[in-house]
Every structure is written in C-alpha cells, then in structure tokens.
C-alpha positions in Angstrom: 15.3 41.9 40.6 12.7 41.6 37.7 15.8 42.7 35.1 17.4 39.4 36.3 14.4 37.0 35.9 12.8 38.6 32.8 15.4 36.4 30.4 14.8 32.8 32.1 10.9 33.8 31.8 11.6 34.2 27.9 13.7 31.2 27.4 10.7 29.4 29.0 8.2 30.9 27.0 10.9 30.4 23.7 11.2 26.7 25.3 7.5 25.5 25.2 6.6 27.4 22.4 9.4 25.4 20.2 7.9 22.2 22.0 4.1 22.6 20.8 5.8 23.7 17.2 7.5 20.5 17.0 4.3 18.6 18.3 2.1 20.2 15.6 4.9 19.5 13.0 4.8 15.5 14.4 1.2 15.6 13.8 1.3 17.3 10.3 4.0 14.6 9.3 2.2 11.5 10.5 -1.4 12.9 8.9 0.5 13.5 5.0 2.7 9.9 5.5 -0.6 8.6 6.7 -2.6 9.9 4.1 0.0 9.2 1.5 -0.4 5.3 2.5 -4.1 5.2 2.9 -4.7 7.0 -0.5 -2.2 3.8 -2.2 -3.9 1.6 -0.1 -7.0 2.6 -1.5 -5.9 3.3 -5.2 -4.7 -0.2 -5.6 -7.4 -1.7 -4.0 -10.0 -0.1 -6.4 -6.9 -1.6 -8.9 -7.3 -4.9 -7.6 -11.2 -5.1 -7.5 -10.8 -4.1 -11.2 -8.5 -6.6 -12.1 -9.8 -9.4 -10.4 -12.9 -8.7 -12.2 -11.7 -8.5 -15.7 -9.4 -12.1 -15.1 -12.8 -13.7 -13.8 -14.3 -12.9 -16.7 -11.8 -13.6 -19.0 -11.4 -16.8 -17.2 -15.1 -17.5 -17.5 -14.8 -16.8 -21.4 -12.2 -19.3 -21.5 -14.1 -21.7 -19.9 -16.8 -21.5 -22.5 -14.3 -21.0 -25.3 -12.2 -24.1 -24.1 -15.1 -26.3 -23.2 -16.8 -25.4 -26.7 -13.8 -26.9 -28.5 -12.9 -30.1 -26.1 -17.2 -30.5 -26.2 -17.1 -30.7 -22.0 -17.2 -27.2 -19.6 -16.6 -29.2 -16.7 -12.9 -29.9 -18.5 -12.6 -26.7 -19.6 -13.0 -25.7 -16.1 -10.7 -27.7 -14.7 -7.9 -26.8 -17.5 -8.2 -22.7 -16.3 -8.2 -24.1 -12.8 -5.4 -25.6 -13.5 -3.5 -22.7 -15.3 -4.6 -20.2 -11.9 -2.8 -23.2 -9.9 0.0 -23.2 -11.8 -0.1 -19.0 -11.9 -0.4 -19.1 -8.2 2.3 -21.5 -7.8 4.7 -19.0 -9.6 3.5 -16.1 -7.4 3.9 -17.8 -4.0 7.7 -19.4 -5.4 8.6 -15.8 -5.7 6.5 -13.8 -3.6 10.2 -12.2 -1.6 11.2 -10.7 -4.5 7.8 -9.7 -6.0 6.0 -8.0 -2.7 8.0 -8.7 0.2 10.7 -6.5 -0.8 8.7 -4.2 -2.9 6.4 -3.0 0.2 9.3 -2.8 1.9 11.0 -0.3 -0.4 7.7 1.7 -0.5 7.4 2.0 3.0 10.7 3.2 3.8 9.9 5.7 1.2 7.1 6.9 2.7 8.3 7.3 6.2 11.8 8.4 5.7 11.7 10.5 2.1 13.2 13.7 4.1 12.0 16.5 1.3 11.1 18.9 3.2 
C-alpha cells in the first residue's frame, strides 16, 4: 500500500515546493521593478532640486541684470515673472504629450520589460 501512495506524496511535495518558488520569484520581481522605480524616482528628483536651483538663480541674475538696464528691479522682476508665466503656460498646453505619455511609456517598461 505505501508503493501506491509514495507518488501522490511526491507530486505534493513537487506541488508546494513549485508554489513557494514562484512566491519567492513574485517577491524578487516586485523588489528589482520596485527598486528600479524608486532609484529614478530618486535620481531625478536630486535632478530636479539641481535644476530648480540653477534656473532660480539664473532668474535672480536676470533680475539684477534686467533691472540694472530698465533702472527698476521691481520691473525687472515682473518681466522674468512674466517669461516663467509664459514658460509655464507652454508646459501645462502640452503637458499629454510631454509627461503624461512619457511616464506612461516608462512604466509599462518597468513592469512588463520580460528580459529574463
């Protein structure tokens, strides 16, 4: 009688031990995708702080520079206020095309890239 249970006791065994493989392969996927994201997230957020620095100051030079030659900051202040309206005018007319669609892209990337 043990000859005739002894293969069901191994598919079992073969059965749970491919369940927990493909539970630690989930969990090995979803830490590198995760990873992957966070470490972009994070790389162009130290990218962002960067830039945002440098166009504050450049703003703030041309502020000076502009107000210098009109003889008023406060004008000069409101002409590079004016240009970041106009700049963020342009950004929000195409923001679809310009982040919508590009996070998109990157995200199905990410998550569906099959190069294993």
């Amino acid at each position: 009688m043990e000859d005739f249970t002894k293969p069901a006791e191994d598919l079992s065994k073969e059965a749970a031990e491919y369940a927990e493989l493909r539970l630690q392969k989930i969990k090995l996927r979803t830490v590198k995708d995760l990873s992957t994201v966070l470490g972009r997230f994070f790389g162009m957020l130290v990218l962002l702080i960067t830039v945002m620095t440098a166009v504050i100051t450049a703003a703030f030079g041309c502020i000076l520079v502009i107000g210098e030659e009109i003889g008023s900051y406060a004008a000069g202040a409101f002409i590079v206020a004016g240009i970041f309206c106009i700049a963020a005018a342009v950004l929000f007319a195409f923001r679809k095309k310009l982040f919508r669609n590009t996070f998109v892209r990157l995200f199905i990337k990410l998550f569906y890239d099959n190069n294993e």
